[in-house]
Every structure is written in structure tokens, then in C-alpha cells.
NUDO-760384 format. One record per residue (C-alpha): residue in one letter; x, y, z. Coordinates in steps of 0.02 Angstrom, whole numbers. Example, Ala and Ser with C-alpha at 12.3 -4.5 7.8 and 13.67 -1.06 7.14 Angstrom:
# residues 2
@residu A, x 615, y -225, z 390
@residu S, x 684, y -53, z 357
This chain:
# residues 168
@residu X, x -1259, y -1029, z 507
@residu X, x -1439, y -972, z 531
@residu X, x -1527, y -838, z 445
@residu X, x -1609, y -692, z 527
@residu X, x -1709, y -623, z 422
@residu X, x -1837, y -543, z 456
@residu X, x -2007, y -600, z 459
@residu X, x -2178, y -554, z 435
@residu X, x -2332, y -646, z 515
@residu X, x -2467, y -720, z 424
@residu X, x -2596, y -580, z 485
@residu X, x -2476, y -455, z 422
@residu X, x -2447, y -524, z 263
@residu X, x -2638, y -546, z 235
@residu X, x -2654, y -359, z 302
@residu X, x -2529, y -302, z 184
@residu X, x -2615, y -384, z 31
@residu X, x -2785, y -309, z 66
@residu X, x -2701, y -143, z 69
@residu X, x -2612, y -152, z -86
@residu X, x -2764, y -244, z -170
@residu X, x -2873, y -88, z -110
@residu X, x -2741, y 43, z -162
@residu X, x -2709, y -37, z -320
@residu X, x -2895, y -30, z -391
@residu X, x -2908, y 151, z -325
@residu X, x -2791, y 207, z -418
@residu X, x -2817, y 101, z -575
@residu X, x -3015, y 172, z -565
@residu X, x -2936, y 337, z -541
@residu X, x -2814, y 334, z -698
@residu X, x -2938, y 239, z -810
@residu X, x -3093, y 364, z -763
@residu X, x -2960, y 516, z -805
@residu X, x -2898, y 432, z -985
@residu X, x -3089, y 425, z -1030
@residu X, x -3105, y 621, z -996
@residu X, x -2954, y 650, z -1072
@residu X, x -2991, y 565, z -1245
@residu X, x -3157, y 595, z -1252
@residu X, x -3194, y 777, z -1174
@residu X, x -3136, y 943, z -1241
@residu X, x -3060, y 1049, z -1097
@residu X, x -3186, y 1135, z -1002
@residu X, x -3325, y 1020, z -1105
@residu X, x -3473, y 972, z -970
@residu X, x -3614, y 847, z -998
@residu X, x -3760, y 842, z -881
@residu X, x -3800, y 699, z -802
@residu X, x -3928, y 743, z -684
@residu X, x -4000, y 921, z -739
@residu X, x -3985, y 1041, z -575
@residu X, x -3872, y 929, z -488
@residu X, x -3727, y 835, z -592
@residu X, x -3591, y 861, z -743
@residu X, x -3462, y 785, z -799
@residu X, x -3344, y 935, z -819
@residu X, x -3145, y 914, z -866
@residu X, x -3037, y 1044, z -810
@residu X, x -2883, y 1052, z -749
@residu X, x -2807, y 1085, z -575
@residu X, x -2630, y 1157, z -545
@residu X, x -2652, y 1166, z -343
@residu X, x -2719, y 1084, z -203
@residu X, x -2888, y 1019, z -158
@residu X, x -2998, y 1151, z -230
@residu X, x -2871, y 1241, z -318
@residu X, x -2777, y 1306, z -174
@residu X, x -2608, y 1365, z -244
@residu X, x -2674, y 1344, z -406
@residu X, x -2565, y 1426, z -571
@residu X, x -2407, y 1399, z -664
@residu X, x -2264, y 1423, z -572
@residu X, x -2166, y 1257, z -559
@residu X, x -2117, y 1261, z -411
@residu X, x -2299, y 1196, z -376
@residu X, x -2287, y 1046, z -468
@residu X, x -2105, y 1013, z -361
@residu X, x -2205, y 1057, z -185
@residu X, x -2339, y 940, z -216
@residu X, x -2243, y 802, z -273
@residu X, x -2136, y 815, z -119
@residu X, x -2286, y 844, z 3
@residu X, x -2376, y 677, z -71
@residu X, x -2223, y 567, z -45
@residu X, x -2187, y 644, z 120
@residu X, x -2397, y 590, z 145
@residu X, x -2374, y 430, z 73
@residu X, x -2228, y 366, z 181
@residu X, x -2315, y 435, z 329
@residu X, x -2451, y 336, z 304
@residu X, x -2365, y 188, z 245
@residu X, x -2282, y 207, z 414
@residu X, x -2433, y 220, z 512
@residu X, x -2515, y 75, z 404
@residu X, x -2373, y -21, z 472
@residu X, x -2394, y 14, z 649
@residu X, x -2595, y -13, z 657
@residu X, x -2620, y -145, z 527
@residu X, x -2725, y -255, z 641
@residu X, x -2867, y -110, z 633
@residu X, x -2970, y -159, z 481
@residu X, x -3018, y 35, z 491
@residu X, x -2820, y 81, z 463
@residu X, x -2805, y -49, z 334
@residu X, x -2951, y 29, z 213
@residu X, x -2921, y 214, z 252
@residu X, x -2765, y 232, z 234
@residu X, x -2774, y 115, z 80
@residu X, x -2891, y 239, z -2
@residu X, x -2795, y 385, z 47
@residu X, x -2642, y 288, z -25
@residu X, x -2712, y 252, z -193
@residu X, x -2794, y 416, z -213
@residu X, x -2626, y 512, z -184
@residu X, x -2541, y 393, z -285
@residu X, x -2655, y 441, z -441
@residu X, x -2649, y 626, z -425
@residu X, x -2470, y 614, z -405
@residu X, x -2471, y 513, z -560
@residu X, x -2553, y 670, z -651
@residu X, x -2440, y 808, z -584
@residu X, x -2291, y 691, z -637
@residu X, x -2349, y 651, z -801
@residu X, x -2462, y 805, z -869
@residu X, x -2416, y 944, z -737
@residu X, x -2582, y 970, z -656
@residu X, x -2718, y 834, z -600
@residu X, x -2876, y 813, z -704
@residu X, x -3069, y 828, z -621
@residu X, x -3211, y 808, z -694
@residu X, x -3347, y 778, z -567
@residu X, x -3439, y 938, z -557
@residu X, x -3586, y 943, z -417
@residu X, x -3692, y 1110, z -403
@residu X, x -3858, y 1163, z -356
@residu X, x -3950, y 1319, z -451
@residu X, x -3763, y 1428, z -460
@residu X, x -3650, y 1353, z -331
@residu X, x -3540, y 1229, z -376
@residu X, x -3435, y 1124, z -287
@residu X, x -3253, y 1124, z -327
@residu X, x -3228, y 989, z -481
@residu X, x -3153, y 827, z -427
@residu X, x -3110, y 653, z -470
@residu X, x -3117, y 499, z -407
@residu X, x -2930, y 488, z -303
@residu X, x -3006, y 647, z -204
@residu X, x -3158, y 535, z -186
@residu X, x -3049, y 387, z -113
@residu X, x -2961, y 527, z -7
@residu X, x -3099, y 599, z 77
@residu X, x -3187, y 442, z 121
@residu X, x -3024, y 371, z 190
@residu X, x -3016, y 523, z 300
@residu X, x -3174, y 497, z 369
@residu X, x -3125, y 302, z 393
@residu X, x -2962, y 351, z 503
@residu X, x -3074, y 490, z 601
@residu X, x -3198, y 364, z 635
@residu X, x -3057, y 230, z 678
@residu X, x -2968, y 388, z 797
@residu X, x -3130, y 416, z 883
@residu X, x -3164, y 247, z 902
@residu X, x -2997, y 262, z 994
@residu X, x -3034, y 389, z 1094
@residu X, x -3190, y 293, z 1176
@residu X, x -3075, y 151, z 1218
């Protein structure tokens, strides 16, 4: 009696590995840069870095990307959760179905490993931590961290890889 199994071919396999290589040190980055502002920051504590421009802030997020939905209620925390797994498999899905695009492959790595450490935060402390804190004279951009980093730039990667599309 044979065996069917399923199985996976070489280029997928390799594919596969670069994305979980990719995702994994995002979010390892991600959770180690947080730990250091945890232990060594007092909330709402900022150090300059580069006067006019750049802090190192920690504070605290309870919402979205900049705060959207921000506050208490736990029913946040529950939302969020469910809306990051329900991002996750989609783009675990999509991974899946594009790997051969080395565009796909790092984007949605970086959005994977991103999401994966903010989720991390809401599960374990309830809100995500930021601490990167860009202004000029009294505007500030939103506070961030590095998983919103790894998110935005592998948004940008898929747009470019969906335009590139487009053209074809």
C-alpha cells in the first residue's frame, strides 16, 4: 500500500523557511526591543536621541495603529486578538498561494512577525508597548515600535509586488 501524502516541493519548502526565518527575527527584535523599555523606562519616561527629531518614549497603547479604539474596555483586547488571527491566517493563506514572488515571501513575512508581536503584548500585558517617538518642533508622530515598523514596510512590499502585477 502506497502513501499519499502530501508533498511539498523543494522551492516551497525553501520559500517556507525564508518566511519563517524572516518572521521569526521580527518578532524576536520586536519582543526583545519592548523587554528593554519595559525594564529600563518608567512609563511615559522619554530620552532624546536626536534633539528636535527623536525619543525614545514608552507608553502604552490599548487600540489600533495610532490609538484608534484606544481605552479600557475589554472587549478591545478580545477584538484585536480576533482581528490579528483572522489577519494572520489570511496572509498565511495568501503566502501560500504566491510563495514563488520573493516580494510575497518578505512582506507578508514582516507583516506576519509584526502582528505576531503585538499580539504577543495584548495577550500577555493587555495593551502593546511603543516607544519610538518621532516629532518635529510640536507635532509628533503617533509612538510606535518596531512590529508596526515591520508592518508598514511589508505593506509597502505587497503594494509594490500588486502594482508590479498590475503592469504585467
Amino acid at each position: 500500500m502506497t502513501s499519499s501524502a502530501p508533498t511539498i516541493s523543494a522551492e516551497k519548502a525553501q520559500k517556507t523557511l525564508y518566511f519563517l526565518m524572516m518572521a521569526i527575527v521580527v518578532f524576536a527584535l520586536d519582543q526583545l526591543t519592548k523587554q528593554a523599555v519595559i525594564k529600563n523606562f518608567m512609563l511615559h519616561q522619554s530620552v532624546e536621541v536626536i534633539p528636535g527629531f527623536f525619543n525614545l518614549t514608552y507608553v502604552r497603547n490599548t487600540g489600533a495603529a495610532f490609538g484608534i479604539l484606544a481605552g479600557t474596555g475589554s472587549w478591545r483586547i478580545y477584538f484585536f486578538l480576533f482581528m490579528g488571527a483572522v489577519a494572520l491566517l489570511s496572509l498565511v493563506i495568501f503566502f501560500y498561494s504566491n510563495y514563488k514572488d520573493p516580494l510575497v515571501v518578505m512582506g507578508t513575512a514582516l507583516i506576519c512577525g509584526g502582528a505576531a508581536g503585538n499580539i504577543t503584548d495584548r495577550i500577555r500585558l493587555g495593551y502593546v508597548v511603543d516607544f519610538l517617538d518621532f516629532f518635529i518642533k510640536d507635532y509628533h508622530w503617533p509612538a510606535f515600535n518596531v512590529a508596526d515598523s515591520a508592518i508598514t514596510v511589508g505593506v509597502l512590499i505587497l503594494v509594490i509586488h500588486f502594482l508590479k502585477q498590475e503592469k504585467d
